[in-house]
C-alpha positions in Angstrom: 18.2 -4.5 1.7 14.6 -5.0 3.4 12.7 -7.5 0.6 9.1 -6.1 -0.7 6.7 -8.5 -0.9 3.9 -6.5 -2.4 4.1 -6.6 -6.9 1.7 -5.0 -9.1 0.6 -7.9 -11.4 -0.5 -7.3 -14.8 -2.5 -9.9 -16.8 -0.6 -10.6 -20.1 -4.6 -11.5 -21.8 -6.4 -8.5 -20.8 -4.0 -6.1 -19.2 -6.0 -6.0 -15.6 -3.7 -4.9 -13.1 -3.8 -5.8 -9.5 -1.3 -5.6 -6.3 -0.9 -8.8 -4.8 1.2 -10.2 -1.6 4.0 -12.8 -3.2 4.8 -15.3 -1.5 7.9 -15.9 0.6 8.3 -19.8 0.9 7.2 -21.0 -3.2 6.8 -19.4 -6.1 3.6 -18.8 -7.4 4.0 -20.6 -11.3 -0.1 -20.0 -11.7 -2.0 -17.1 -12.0 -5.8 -16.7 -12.6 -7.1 -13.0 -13.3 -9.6 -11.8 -11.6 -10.9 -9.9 -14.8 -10.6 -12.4 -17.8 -10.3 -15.7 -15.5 -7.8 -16.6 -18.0 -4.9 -18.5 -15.8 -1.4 -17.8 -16.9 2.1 -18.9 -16.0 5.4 -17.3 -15.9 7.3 -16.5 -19.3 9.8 -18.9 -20.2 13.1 -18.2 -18.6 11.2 -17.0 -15.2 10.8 -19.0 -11.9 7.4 -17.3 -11.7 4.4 -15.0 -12.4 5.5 -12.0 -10.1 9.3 -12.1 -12.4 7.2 -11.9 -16.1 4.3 -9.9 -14.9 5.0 -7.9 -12.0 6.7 -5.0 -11.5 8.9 -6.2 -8.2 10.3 -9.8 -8.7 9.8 -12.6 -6.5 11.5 -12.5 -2.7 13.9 -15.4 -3.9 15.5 -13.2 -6.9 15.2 -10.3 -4.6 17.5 -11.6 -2.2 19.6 -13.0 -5.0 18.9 -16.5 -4.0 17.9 -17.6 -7.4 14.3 -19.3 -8.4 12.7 -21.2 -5.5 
């Protein structure tokens, strides 16, 4: 299964919505929007932004590596 590396990420404060490139070698715990500046971090239970607010989760979980 071919890993996507492209999530739609919404902002928990304001709802903005934007599609960002996740990174393959970290996860991203951080997240400014570009709406709100309000930085945010991953809900808990999730390795990262892209699990809690985007709608593809991180490469890692993809491949079913577990959190980076």
């Amino acid at each position: 299964m071919q890993t996507i590396l492209k999530s739609e990420i919404t902002c928990p404060n304001c709802g903005h919505k934007k599609i960002e490139e996740m990174p393959t070698n970290a996860c991203q715990f951080f997240y400014e929007c570009d709406n709100c500046k309000k930085v945010f971090k991953p809900s808990e239970g999730d390795c990262c932004v892209y699990c809690s607010y985007g709608t593809v989760p991180c490469p890692p979980i993809q491949q079913n590596k577990g959190c980076c």
